[in-house]
C-alpha positions as CSV (number, residue, x, y, z in Angstrom):
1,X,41.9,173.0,90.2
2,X,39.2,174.8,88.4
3,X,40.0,178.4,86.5
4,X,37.5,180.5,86.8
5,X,37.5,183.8,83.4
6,X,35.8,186.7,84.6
7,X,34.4,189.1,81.8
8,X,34.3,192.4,82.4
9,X,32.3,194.3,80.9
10,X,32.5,198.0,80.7
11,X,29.0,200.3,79.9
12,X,28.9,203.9,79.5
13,X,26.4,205.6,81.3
14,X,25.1,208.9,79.9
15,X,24.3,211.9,82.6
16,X,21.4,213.8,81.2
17,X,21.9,217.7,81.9
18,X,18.5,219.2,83.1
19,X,18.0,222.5,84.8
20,X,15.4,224.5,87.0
21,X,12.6,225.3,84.5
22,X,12.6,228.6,86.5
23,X,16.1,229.6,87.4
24,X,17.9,227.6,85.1
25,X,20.2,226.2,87.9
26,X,22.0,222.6,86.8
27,X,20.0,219.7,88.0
28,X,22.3,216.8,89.4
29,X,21.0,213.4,89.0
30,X,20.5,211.4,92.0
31,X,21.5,208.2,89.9
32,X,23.9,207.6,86.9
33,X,20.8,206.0,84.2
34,X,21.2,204.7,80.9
35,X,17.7,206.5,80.7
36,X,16.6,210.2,81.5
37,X,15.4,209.8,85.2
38,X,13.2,212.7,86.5
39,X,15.1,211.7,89.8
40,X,17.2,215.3,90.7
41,X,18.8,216.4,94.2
42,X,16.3,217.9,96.0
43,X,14.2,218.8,93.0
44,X,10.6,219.0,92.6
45,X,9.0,217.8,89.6
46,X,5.2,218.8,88.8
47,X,3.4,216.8,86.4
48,X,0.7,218.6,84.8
49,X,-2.3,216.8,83.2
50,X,-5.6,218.3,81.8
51,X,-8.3,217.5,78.7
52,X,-10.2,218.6,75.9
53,X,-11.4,222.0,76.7
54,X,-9.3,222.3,80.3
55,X,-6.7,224.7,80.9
56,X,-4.5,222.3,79.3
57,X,-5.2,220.5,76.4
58,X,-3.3,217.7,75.6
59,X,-3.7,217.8,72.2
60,X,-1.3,221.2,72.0
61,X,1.6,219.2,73.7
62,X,1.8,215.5,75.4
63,X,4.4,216.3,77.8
64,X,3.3,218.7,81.1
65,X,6.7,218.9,82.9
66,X,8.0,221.1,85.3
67,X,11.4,220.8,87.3
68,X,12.5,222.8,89.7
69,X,15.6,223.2,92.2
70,X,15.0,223.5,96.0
71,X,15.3,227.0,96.2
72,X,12.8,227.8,93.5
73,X,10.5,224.8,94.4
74,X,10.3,226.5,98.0
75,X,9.1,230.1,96.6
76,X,6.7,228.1,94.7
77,X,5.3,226.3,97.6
78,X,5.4,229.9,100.1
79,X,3.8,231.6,97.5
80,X,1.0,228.8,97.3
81,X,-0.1,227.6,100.0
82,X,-2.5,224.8,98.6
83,X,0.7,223.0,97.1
84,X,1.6,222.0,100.7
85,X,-1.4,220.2,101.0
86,X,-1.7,218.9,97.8
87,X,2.1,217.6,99.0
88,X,0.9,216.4,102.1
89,X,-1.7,214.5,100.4
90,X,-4.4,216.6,103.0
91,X,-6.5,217.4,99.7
92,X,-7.9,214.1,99.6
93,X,-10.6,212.5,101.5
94,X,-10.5,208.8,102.8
């Protein structure tokens, strides 16, 4: 008969709080991480690029975030309509 040890092995698994850049409404993450996800219940996050002499310039900050909760995300979208297609990926010629 052969005894089989099982290791257990316990990890602690850090929930990052993050809130609606706009409302500040808590943020719950859709999976425990041992790293910050961007990953939020029904959250939107915007990720803003730009250039030297653009309307942003990387060089004043590398990281163009925005996160926002459904309800805020959805004013964002009504009061925008190009964002739908830019989410429906209709902006783009094949």
């Amino acid at each position: 008969m052969i005894k089989i040890k099982k290791k257990i092995v316990e990890k602690e698994i850090k929930i990052f709080e993050v809130s609606c850049d706009n409302c500040d409404k808590k943020l719950k993450q859709v999976f425990a991480s041992e790293k910050e996800s961007l990953q939020y219940e029904f959250a939107l996050v915007i990720k803003f690029s730009g250039g030297y002499g653009m309307y942003i310039d990387p060089m004043m900050n590398e990281k163009h975030l925005g996160i926002f909760c459904k309800d805020c995300a959805t004013k964002l979208i009504d009061a925008f309509p190009g964002m739908e297609k830019i989410i429906n990926n209709e902006n783009w010629s094949e």
